[in-house]
N, C-alpha and C positions, 0 to 999 in steps of 0.2 A: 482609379480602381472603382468599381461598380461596386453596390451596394451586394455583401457577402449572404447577408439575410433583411429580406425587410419583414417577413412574418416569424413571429413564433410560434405562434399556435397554428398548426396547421391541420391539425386532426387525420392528419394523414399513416398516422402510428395505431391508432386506435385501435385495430383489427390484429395489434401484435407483432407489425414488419416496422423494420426502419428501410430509410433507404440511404441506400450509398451512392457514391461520389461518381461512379460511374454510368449512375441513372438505374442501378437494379435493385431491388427490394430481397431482405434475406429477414427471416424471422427473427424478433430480437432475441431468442434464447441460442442461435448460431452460434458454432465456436468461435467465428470471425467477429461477430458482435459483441459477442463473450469480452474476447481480445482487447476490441477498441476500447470499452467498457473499463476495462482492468490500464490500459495505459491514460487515458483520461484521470484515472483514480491517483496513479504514480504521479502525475503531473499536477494535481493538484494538493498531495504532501508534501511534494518538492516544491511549490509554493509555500507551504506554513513554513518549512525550512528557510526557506528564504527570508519568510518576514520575522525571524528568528536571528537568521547573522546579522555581524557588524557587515558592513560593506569592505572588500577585498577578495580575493582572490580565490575562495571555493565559494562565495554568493554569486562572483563573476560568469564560473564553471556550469554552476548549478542553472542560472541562468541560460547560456546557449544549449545544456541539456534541456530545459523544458521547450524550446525550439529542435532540437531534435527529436524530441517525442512525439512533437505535432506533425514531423516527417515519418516518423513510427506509423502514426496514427492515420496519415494519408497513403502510405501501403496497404495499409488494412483496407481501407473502402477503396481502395482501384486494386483489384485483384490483380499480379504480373506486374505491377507498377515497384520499380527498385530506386531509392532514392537514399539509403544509407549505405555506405561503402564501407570499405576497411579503411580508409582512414580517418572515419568517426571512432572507428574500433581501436585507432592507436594512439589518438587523441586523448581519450579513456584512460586507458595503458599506461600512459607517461603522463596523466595526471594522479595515478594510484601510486607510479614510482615517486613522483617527486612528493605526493602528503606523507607515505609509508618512509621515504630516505630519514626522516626522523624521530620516527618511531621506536620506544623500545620493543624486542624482542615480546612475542604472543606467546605467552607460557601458560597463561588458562581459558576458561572460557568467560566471554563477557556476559554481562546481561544489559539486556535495552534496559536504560536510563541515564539517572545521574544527577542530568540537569532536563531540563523540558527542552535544549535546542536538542544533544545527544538524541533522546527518548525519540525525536521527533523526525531527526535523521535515520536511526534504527527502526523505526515503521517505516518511512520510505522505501528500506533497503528491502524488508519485508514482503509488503505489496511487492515490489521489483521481483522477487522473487514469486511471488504467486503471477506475475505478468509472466516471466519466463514459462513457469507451468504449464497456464495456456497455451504460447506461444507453441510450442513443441508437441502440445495435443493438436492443436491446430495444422501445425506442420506436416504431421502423421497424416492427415487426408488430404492435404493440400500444398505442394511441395510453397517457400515461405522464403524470401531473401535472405540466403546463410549470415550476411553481413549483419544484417539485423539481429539475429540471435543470440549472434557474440555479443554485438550492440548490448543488448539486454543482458545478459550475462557477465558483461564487463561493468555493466552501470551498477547491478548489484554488490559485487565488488569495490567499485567507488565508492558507493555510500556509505558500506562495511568500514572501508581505511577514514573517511572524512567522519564517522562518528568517533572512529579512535583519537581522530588530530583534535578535534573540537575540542574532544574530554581535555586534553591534556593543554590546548590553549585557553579555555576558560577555569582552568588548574582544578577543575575536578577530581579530576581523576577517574579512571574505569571503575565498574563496579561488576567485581568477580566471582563466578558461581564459585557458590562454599557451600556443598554438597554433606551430609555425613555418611555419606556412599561412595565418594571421591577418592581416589585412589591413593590422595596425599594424606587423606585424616583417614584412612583403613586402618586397624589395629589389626595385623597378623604374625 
């Protein structure tokens, strides 16, 4: 393999454009720039996650996830270029079944925390969702590989269920909104 970058300074941003993978230059406030921007970001939470677990089986996960987001990510700069399928989507799918098949029953609302891995898997989930956002404004001007959308939307998802499994492997515990507007502390 050939050298990926031998420059980094290129000055070739200066003026406001980045350029993509395709050879074409789009201004960096573009919704597709936007995008990359925002999955770059997810991938790099999902690293502190990382450097957060024991090594097993959702650092495993989360790992070929941050390899599927650099696929995400090179949809984005080759415009028509499809390279996540549904079977990333159901990969996803049956990794939310098998952390959730242990889970107790969701009776309230959570809040991001707990412990700093939790906290730090629930921003992941976050961003995730603020990628999907874009993604979808994005999609609205520019038809966008459905595959991918799920993608993103199943991922947010995952990190949803893997901050609950954590909480409850590092014997935490969730920590529950306790509202006094909450429908269980109402006095009426």
């Amino acid at each position: 393999m050939g050298n990926r970058l031998s420059k980094v300074v290129t000055r070739t941003g200066d003026e406001g454009t980045t350029g993509m993978a395709d050879g074409s230059r789009l201004p960096k406030n573009d919704a597709r720039v936007h995008c990359l921007g925002e999955v770059d970001e997810l991938n790099a939470h999902i690293g502190v996650v990382l450097s957060l677990l024991e090594d097993g089986p959702a650092q495993h996960t989360l790992f070929s996830i941050q390899h599927d987001l650099f696929d995400v990510g090179a949809e984005l700069c080759q415009p028509g270029k499809q390279l996540i399928t549904d079977d990333y989507v159901l990969a996803l799918e049956q990794s939310v079944e098998t952390l959730n098949a242990d889970l107790p029953a969701l009776k309230e609302f959570i809040l991001p925390g707990g412990t700093p891995t939790v906290a730090a898997i629930q921003l992941a989930r976050t961003v995730c969702r603020r990628v999907e956002r874009g993604m979808v404004e994005l999609d609205s001007q520019e038809t966008l590989n459905p595959a991918t959308c799920r993608y993103i939307n199943r991922l947010s998802d995952l990190l949803f269920i893997l901050g609950r499994s954590q909480a409850y492997l590092d014997g935490s515990g969730e920590v529950y909104w306790n509202s006094k507007f909450s429908r269980l502390n109402r006095n009426t």
